[in-house]
DOMAR-740658 format. One record per residue: residue in three letters; x, y, z of N, C-alpha, C in turn. Coordinates in steps of 0.001 Angstrom, whole numbers, padded with zeros to 6 digits, always signed. Each point is the difference from the previous one (the first is absolute). Layout:
N
ALAXYZXYZXYZ;...
//
This chain:
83
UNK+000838-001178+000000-000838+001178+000000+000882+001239+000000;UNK-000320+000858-000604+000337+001411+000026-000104+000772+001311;UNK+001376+000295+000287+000068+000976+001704-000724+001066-000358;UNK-000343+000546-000962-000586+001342-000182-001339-000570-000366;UNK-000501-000923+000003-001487-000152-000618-000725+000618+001513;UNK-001349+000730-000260-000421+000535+000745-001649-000469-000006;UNK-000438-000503+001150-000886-000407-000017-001546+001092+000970;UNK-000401+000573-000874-001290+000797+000443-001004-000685+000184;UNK-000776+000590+001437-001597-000166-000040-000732+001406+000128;UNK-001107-000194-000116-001063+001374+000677-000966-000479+000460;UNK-000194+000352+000951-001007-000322+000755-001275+001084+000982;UNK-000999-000101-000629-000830+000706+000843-000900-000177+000987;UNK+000185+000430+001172-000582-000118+001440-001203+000603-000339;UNK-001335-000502-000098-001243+001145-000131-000588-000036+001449;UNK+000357-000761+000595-000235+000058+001844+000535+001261+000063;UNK+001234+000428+000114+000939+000646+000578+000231+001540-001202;UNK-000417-000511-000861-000025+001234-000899+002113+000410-000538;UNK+000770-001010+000017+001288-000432-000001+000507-000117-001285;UNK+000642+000634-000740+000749-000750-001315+001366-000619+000405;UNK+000228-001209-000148+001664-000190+000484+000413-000661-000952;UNK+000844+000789-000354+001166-000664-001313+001187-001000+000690;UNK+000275-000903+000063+000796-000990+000508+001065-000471-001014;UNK+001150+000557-000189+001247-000257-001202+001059-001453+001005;UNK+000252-000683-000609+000713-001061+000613+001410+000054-001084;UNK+001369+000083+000512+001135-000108-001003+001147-000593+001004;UNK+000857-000402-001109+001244-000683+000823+000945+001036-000354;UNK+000728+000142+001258+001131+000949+000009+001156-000577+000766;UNK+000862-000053-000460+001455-001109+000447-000385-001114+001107;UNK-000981-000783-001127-000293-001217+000493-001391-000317+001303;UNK-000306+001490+000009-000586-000036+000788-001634+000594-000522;UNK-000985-000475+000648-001369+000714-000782-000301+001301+001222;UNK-000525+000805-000659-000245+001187+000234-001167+000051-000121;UNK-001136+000252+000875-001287+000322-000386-000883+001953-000001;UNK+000083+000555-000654-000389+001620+000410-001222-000130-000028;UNK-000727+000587+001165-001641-000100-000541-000583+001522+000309;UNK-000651+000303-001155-000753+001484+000094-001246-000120+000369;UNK-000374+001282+000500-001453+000067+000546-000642+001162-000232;UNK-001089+000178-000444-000696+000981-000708-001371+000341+000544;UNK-000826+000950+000514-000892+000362+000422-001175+001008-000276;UNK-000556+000169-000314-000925+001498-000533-001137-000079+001360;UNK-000062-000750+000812-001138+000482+001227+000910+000569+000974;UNK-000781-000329+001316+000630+000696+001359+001155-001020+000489;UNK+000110-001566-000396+000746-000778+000596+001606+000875+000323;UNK+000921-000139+000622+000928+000005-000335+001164-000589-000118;UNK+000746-000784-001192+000161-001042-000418+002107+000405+000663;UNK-000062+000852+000213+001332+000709+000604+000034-001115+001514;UNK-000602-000053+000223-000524-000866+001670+000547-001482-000388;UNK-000253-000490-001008-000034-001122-000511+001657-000413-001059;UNK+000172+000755-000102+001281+000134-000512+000915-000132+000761;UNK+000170+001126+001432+000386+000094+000952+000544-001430+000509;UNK-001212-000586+000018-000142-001423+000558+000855-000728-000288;UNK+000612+000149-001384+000491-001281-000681+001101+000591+000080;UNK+000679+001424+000280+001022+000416-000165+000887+000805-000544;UNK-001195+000410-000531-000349+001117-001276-000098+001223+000634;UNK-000485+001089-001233-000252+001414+000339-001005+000811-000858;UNK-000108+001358-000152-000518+000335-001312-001334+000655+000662;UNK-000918+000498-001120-000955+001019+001105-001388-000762-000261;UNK-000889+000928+000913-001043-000485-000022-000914-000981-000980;UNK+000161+000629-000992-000796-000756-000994+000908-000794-001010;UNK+001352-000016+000282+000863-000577-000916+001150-000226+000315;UNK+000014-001542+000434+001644-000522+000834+000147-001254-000750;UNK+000984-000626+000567+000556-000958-000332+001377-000247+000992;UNK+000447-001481-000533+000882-000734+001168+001024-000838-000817;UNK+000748-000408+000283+000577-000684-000774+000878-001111+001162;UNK-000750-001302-000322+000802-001218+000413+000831-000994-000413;UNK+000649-000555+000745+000967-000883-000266-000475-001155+000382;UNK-000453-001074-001247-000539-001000+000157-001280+000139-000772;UNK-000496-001679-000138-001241+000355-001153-000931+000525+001268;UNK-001002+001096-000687-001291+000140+000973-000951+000107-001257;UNK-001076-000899+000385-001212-000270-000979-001329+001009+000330;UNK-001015+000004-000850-001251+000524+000193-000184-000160+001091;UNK-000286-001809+000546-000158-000414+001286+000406+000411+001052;UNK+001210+000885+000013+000906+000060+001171-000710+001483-000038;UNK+000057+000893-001111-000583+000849+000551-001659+000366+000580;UNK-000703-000873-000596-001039+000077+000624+000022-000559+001572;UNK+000655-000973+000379+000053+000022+001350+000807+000700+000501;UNK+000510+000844-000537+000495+001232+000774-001053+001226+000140;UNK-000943+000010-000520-001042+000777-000211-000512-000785+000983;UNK-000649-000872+000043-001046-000718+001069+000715+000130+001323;UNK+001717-000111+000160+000351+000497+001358-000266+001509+000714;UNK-000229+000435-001316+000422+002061+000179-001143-000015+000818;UNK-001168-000611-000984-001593+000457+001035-000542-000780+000958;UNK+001011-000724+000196-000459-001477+001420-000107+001233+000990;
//
């Protein structure tokens, strides 16, 4: 496989009113996951970013991890935010 092949999803939260772009890439051997977060209501998705390690403002953050993190992972990171 190609170290530079880049594997995108999009995914939309209509619970949560959420766009999160989730980019997965390998970078010296290692996968890299960045995930964006996008908002047009009151949520603020900066909170949630935060979370993962991230930064960025209210209506528009993102994080960037080391290691795969899936849709899955972020939605239960969402289901932890509002436990």
């Amino acid at each position: 496989m190609d170290p530079t092949l880049t594997l995108c999803l999009l995914l939309a939260f209509i619970v949560f009113d959420i766009i999160a772009f989730i980019n997965h890439r390998v970078v010296r051997n290692k996968i890299i996951t960045k995930v964006e977060l996008r908002t047009h209501t009151d949520f603020v998705v900066y909170e949630v970013a935060k979370m993962l390690g991230g930064g960025g403002h209210e209506k528009a953050s993102g994080a960037s991890i080391e290691g795969l993190f899936t849709a899955t992972d972020l939605i239960k990171s969402l289901q932890n935010y509002f436990a």
